[in-house]
C-alpha positions in Angstrom: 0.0 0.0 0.0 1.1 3.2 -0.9 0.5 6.4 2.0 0.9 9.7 0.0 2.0 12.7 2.4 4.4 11.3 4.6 5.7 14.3 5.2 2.9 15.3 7.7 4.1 12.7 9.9 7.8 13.6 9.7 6.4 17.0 10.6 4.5 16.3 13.3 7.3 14.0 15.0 9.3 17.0 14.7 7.5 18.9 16.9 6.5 15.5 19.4 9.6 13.7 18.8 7.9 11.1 21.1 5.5 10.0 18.2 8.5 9.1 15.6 9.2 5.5 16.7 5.2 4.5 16.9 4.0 6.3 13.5 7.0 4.9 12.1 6.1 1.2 13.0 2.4 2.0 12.0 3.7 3.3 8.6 6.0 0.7 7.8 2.9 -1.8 9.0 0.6 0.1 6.3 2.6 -0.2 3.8 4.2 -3.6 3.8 0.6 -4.9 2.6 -2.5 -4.4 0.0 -5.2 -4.0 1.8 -8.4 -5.1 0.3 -11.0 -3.2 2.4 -12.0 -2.3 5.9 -12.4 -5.5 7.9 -8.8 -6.8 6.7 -7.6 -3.3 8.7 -9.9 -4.5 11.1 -8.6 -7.6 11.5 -5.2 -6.8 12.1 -5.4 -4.0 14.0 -8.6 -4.7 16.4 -9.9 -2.3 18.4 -7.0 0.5 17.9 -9.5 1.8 14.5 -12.7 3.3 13.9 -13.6 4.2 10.5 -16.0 6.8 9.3 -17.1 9.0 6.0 -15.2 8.3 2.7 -12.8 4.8 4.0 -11.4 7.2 6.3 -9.6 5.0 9.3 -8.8 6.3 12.3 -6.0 5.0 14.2 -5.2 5.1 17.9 -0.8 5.1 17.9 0.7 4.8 21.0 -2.0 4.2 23.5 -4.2 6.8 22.0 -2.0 9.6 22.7 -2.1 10.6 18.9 -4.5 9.7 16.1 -3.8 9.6 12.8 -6.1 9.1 10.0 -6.1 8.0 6.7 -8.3 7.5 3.9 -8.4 4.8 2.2 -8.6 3.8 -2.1 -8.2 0.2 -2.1 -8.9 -0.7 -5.5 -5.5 1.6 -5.9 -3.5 0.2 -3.2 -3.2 4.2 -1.9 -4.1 5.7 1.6 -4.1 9.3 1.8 -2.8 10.9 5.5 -5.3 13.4 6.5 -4.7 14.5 9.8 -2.2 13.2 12.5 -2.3 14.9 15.9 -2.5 14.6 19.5 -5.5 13.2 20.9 -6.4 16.5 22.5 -6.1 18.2 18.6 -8.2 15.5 17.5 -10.5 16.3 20.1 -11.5 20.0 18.1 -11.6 18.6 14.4 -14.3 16.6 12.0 -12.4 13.9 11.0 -15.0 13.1 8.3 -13.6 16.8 6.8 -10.1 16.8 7.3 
């Protein structure tokens, strides 16, 4: 799977240099498969997603201090980043509009 705009996560680990070593290991998780659809992200990673709108998932990194979400075009093999944040930032957005 390919995740376009990687560099919003290398920016936000900048700022919370905490965050690089679990976004990392989510990213390299991402994209070291295809996945086909929802429940095969459900499947591997349980109850650390929620999904809503447009294949948006929502993923809790590092005990849900930060969330990151991505929407998802599986008949591409591409995932999109939309937002990644803490969960407080998370807390004041739509993530159906990010």
């Amino acid at each position: 799977m390919n995740i376009i705009a990687v560099r919003t996560l290398r920016d936000f680990w900048r700022e919370h240099p905490q965050a690089e070593k679990p976004l990392r290991v989510l990213y390299n998780r991402l994209t070291s498969q295809d996945w086909g659809g929802p429940q095969e992200i459900k499947d591997a990673f349980g109850t650390t997603v929620d999904f809503v709108g447009d294949n948006r998932v929502i993923f809790d990194v590092s005990g849900n201090k930060y969330r990151l979400i991505i929407a998802f075009a599986y008949a591409y093999k591409r995932g999109m980043i939309k937002f990644v944040g803490t969960h407080a930032e998370y807390d004041k957005i739509d993530a159906e509009k990010v």
